[in-house]
N, C-alpha and C positions, 0 to 999 in steps of 0.2 A: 504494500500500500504506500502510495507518495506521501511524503510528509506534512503536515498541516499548515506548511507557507509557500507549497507546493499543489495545488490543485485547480481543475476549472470553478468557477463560480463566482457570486458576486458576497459583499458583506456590505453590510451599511458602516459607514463610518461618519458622523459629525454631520449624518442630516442630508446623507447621498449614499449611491450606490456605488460602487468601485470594484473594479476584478478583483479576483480573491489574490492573485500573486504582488498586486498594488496596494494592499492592504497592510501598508508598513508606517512605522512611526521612527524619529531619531534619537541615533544612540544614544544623545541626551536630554530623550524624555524621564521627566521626575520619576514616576513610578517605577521606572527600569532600576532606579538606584535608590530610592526611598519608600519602594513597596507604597503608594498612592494610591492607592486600586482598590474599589469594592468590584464585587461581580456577579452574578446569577449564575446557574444553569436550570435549565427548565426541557421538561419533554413536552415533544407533540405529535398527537396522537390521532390519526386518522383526518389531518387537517386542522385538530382546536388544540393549542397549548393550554394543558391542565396547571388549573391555578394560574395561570399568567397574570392576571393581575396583583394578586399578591406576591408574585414573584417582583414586578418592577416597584410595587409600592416599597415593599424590603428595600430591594436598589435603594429606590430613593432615601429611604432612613440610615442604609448604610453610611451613604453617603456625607448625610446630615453629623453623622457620631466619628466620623473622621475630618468635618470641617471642611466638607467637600459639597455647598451647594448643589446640585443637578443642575443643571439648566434648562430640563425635559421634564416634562409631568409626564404623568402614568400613562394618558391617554397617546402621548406621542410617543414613550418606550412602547409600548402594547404597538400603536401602529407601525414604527418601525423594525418588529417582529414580523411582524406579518408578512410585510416589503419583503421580506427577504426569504422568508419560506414561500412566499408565490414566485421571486426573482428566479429561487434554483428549480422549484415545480418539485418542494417537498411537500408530503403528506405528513410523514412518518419521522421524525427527528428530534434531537439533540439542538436545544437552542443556549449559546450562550452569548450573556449581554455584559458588556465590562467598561466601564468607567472610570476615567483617570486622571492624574495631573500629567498632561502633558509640557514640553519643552519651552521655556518663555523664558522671561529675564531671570527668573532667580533657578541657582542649582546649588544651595546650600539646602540644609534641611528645612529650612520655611521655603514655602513654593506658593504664597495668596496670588500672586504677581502671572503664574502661569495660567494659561487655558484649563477647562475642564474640559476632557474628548469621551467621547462612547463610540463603543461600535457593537454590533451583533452577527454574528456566524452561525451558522448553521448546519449540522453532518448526520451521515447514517452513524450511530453509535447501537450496536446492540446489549445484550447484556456484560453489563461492569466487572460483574464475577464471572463470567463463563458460566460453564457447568455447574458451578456453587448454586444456581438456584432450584435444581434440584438433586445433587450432593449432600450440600450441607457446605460453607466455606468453612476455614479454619482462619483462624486470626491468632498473629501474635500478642502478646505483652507490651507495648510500647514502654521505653525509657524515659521519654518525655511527656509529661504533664500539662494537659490544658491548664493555664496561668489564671492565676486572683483577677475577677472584676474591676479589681483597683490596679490594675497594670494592665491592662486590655481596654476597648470596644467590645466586648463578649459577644453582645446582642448582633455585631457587626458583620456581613459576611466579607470578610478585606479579605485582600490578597494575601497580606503579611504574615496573619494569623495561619495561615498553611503550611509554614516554613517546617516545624517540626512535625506536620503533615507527611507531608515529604520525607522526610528523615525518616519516619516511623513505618512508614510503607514501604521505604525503600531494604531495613534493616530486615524487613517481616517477609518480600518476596526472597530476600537470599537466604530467609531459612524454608524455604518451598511454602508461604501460605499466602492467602487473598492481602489479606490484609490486618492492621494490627489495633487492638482495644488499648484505650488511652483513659488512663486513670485522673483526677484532676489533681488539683497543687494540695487536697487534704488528703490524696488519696483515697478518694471514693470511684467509685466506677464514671465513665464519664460518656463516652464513645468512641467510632472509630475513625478513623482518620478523614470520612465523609461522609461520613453514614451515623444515625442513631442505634442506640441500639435497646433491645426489648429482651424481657424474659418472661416463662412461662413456669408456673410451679404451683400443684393443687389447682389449675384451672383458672388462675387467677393472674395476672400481667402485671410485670414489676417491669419503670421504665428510670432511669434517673432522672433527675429533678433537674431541670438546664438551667442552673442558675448560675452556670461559668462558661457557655457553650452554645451554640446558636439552635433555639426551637426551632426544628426543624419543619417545612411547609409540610412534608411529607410524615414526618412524626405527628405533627396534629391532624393530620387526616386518619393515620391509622389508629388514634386514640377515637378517635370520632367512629369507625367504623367498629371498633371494639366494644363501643360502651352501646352501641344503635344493638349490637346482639344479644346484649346483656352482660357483658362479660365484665368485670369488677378491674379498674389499671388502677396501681397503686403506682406515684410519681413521687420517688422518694431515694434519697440517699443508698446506694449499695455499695457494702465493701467488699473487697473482691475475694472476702473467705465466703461468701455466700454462694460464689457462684457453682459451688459443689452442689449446693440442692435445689437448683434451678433442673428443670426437665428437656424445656426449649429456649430457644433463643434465634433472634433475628435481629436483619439489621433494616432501617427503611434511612431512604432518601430519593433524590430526584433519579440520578443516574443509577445507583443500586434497587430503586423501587423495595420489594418486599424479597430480602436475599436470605434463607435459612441457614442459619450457621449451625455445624457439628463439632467444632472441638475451638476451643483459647486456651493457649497455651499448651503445657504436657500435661497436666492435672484435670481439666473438667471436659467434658464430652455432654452433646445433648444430641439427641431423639430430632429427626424431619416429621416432626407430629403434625396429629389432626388439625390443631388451632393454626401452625404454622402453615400450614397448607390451606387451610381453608382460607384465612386474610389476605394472603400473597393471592387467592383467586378472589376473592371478594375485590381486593385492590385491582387487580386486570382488568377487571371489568365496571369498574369506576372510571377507571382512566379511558375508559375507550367507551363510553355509555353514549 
């Protein structure tokens, strides 16, 4: 597959359309060296991006808690989605929208002085985990810990905030798994490098409590789809000697959807049970309704 600076198509950038191999910015935009960047990803789904709007409205707050105006309302993010899924003659895709301080007078760490740019792209991405959604993924342990509220934008979906994303993913695929669970700065269970994550035990759904970590669009849908069946979520602190008497576990998010995880770490293992199968189909068929 050619590389993502490498293909036909168009991308919207800054309120136009542009071939996707022209879809470049300079070496000395701010964000390239100051991580300035909130961003979305969002799927779409037989022609309608599910949640779109809450996806650009987020944008926009992100933006807000990094001191980074928008210069777009919701209604103009949302329509220059669209632009671009009609431009390539998608139905079915991967949308991501990203926001930045680009290159202007200042390239010290304050950047008020510079442009705010956007653009939105568009691609076939299939499933995040491969086979893991009906396997089961395994996930590592991460090293690094999602940080105190009071050293963060928590709420914020920035760029910056990924770095030890990355790290953590990258340590967890060289020991052969999907991906890796990321404990917070008390040491409570937190999530996974992009994805939420869920447990199941006595029939009843324990999720952490995102009060260091971004609520996830897609973790409040599947708490929503949980609690419409009757089913009891408990949204609360987990420490990670619990996760032995957990039965199930899953992870949700935009590009992982509803992904059943089998094993974190060497020590706990969980069941592709009935509850995880059924929500991961209950959720398909939301997304595509």
């Amino acid at each position: 597959m050619a590389g993502y600076d490498d293909r036909d198509g168009q991308i919207w950038m800054d309120g136009k359309l542009v071939p996707w191999r022209d879809a470049n910015v300079h070496i000395l935009t701010h964000a390239l060296h100051y991580a300035s960047a909130v961003f979305e990803g969002e799927r779409c789904y037989n022609g309608t991006i599910f949640k779109g709007r809450e996806h650009s409205e987020r944008l926009i707050r992100s933006g807000a808690l990094l001191d980074m105006p928008l210069p777009y309302t919701a209604d103009e993010i949302d329509a220059a989605k669209a632009l671009v899924l009609e431009a390539n003659g998608m139905r079915d895709a991967y949308v991501r929208v990203v926001a930045w301080r680009g290159a202007g007078e200042d390239m010290g760490v304050a950047s008020a002085r510079n442009p705010l740019r956007m653009a939105v792209a568009a691609w076939e991405w299939g499933a995040y985990y491969g086979d893991a959604k009906t396997s089961g993924a395994k996930l590592d342990i991460a090293k690094w810990r999602r940080p105190s509220p009071d050293t963060i934008p928590c709420k914020a979906k920035a760029a910056g905030l990924y770095m030890i994303c990355t790290m953590s993913k990258h340590a967890a695929t060289a020991k052969g798994c999907s991906d890796a669970m990321m404990l917070d700065y008390r040491g409570y269970v937190a999530e996974a490098t992009g994805a939420n994550i869920f447990f199941v035990k006595d029939g009843e759904v324990h999720t952490p409590l995102p009060d260091c970590f971004l609520d996830g669009i897609t973790r409040r849908t599947v708490i929503g789809l949980l609690q419409e069946k009757g089913i009891k979520v408990h949204e609360r602190h987990i420490k990670p000697e619990e996760l032995e008497g957990f039965e199930q576990c899953w992870l949700t998010g935009t590009a992982a959807e509803v992904t059943p995880v089998g094993q974190i770490g060497e020590d706990f293992r969980f069941e592709v049970g009935a509850l995880t199968r059924d929500i991961a189909e209950t959720y398909e068929k939301l997304v595509r309704s």
